[in-house]
Residue, then its C-alpha position, 0 to 999 in steps of 0.5 A: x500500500x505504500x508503494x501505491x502512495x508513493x507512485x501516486x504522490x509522484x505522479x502528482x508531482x511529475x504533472x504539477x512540474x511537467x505543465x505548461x505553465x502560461x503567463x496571464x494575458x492582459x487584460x485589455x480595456x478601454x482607455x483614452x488617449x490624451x497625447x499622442x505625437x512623433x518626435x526625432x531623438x539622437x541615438x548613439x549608434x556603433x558604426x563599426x564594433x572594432x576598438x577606438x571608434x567612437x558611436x555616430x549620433x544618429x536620429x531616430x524617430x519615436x512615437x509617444x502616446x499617453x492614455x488615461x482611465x479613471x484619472x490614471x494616465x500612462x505615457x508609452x513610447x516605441x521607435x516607430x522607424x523599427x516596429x514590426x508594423x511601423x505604427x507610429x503615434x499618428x495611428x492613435x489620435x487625440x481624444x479617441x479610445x483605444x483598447x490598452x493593457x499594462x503588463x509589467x513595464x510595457x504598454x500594449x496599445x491594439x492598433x485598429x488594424x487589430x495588430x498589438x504595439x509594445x510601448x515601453x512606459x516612461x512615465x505613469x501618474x496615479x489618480x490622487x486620493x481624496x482627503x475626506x474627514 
């Protein structure tokens, strides 16, 4: 009878440890955009990797957009000119609604051609609590 307890514990084991385990999706919902623009920054760029060559600045074109619910606003910002289906800020205008998620410190932005922007967050602003007596 022990040896059918110790089999069954470790079979219980062996397909707790052998799942997949899958990370939660985010929850999309809909958010408010409140700035949405495209602006050139400079980068450093290595040229070459071989030794004493200093990096090149080189402009870089990025996309910024800041969504908000319920008094909490996220900016997110991505290189336009390397994303995989060239979204650009353009894409999301002012005042308009758009399905949004947070997951760790990346803002997804669903592009209404259905595809997900990955925007790295650089700036979120919580909702100030009231002071109520």
């Amino acid at each position: 009878m022990t040896h059918h307890i110790l089999s069954t514990a470790w079979l219980v084991v062996f397909v707790l440890l052998g799942a997949p385990s899958y990370a939660a999706e985010p929850a999309f919902m809909v958010w408010r955009v409140t700035e949405s623009r495209t602006y050139e920054r400079e980068e450093l760029v290595a040229v070459t990797p071989s030794i004493g060559m200093p990096p090149l600045p080189s402009k870089v074109t990025m996309s910024r957009v800041t969504v908000a619910l319920e008094g909490k606003r996220i900016t997110g910002e991505w290189r336009s000119d390397t994303s995989r289906f060239r979204a650009r800020a353009e894409d999301f205008p002012l005042g308009t609604d758009v399905e949004a998620a947070t997951k760790g410190n990346r803002l997804l932005l669903k592009h209404p051609d259905g595809s997900v922007v990955d925007a790295r967050i650089v700036r979120s602003v919580k909702p100030e609590e009231d002071d109520r007596d």
